[in-house]
N, C-alpha and C positions, 0 to 999 in steps of 0.2 A: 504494500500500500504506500504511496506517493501524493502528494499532494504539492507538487512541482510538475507539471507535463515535461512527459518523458517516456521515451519508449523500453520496454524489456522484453527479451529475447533469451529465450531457454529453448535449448534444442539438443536430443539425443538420438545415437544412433547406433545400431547395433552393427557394426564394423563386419565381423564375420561369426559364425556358430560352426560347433562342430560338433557330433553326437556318435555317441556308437552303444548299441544295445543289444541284446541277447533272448532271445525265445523260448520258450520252453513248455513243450505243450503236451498232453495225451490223448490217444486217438479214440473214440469210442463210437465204433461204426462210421457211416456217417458225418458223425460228427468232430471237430477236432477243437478241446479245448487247453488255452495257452494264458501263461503271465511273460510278462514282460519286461526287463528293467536294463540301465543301462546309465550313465553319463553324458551331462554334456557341459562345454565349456563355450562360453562366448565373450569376446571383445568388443566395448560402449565406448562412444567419445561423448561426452560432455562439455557444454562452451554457454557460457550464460555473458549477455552483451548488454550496454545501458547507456542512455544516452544522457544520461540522468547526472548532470555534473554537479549540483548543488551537495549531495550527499557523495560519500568515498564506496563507488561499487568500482572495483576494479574487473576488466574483461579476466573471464576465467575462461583456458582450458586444460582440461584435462582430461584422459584414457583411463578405462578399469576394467579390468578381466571379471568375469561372473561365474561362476563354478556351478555345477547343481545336479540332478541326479531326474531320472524318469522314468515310468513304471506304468503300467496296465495291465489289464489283460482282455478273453474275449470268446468267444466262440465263432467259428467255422463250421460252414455245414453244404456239406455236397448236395448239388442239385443233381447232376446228370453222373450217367457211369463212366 
């Protein structure tokens, strides 16, 4: 909140992702039931801008790696032979 006119600018972005996971499932007839889990990691750039000189915002940027983990599961089921 500002009560100087001025503009602010926040912008993020996810640079690249990269995931790898794993299946695991058993078949019963028909049908094939599975979980799922796995990692993934992705790279954010962050840059907040302002044009806002009466107060000290200074332009920020900076990068952060995100770590984190993903999981499901699901069912499959054969229609044809």
């Amino acid at each position: 909140y500002s009560t100087t006119p001025a503009s602010y600018t926040f912008e993020r972005k996810l640079e690249n992702l990269a995931a790898i996971r794993a299946r695991l499932g058993y078949a019963m007839g028909p049908a094939l039931v599975y979980g799922t889990a796995g990692g993934a990691s992705g790279e954010m750039s962050n840059q907040f801008f302002s044009s806002n000189t009466v107060n000290s915002f200074d332009a920020t940027i900076n990068d952060d790696q995100a770590d984190g983990y993903q999981a499901g599961g699901g069912i499959e089921y054969r229609l044809a032979g």
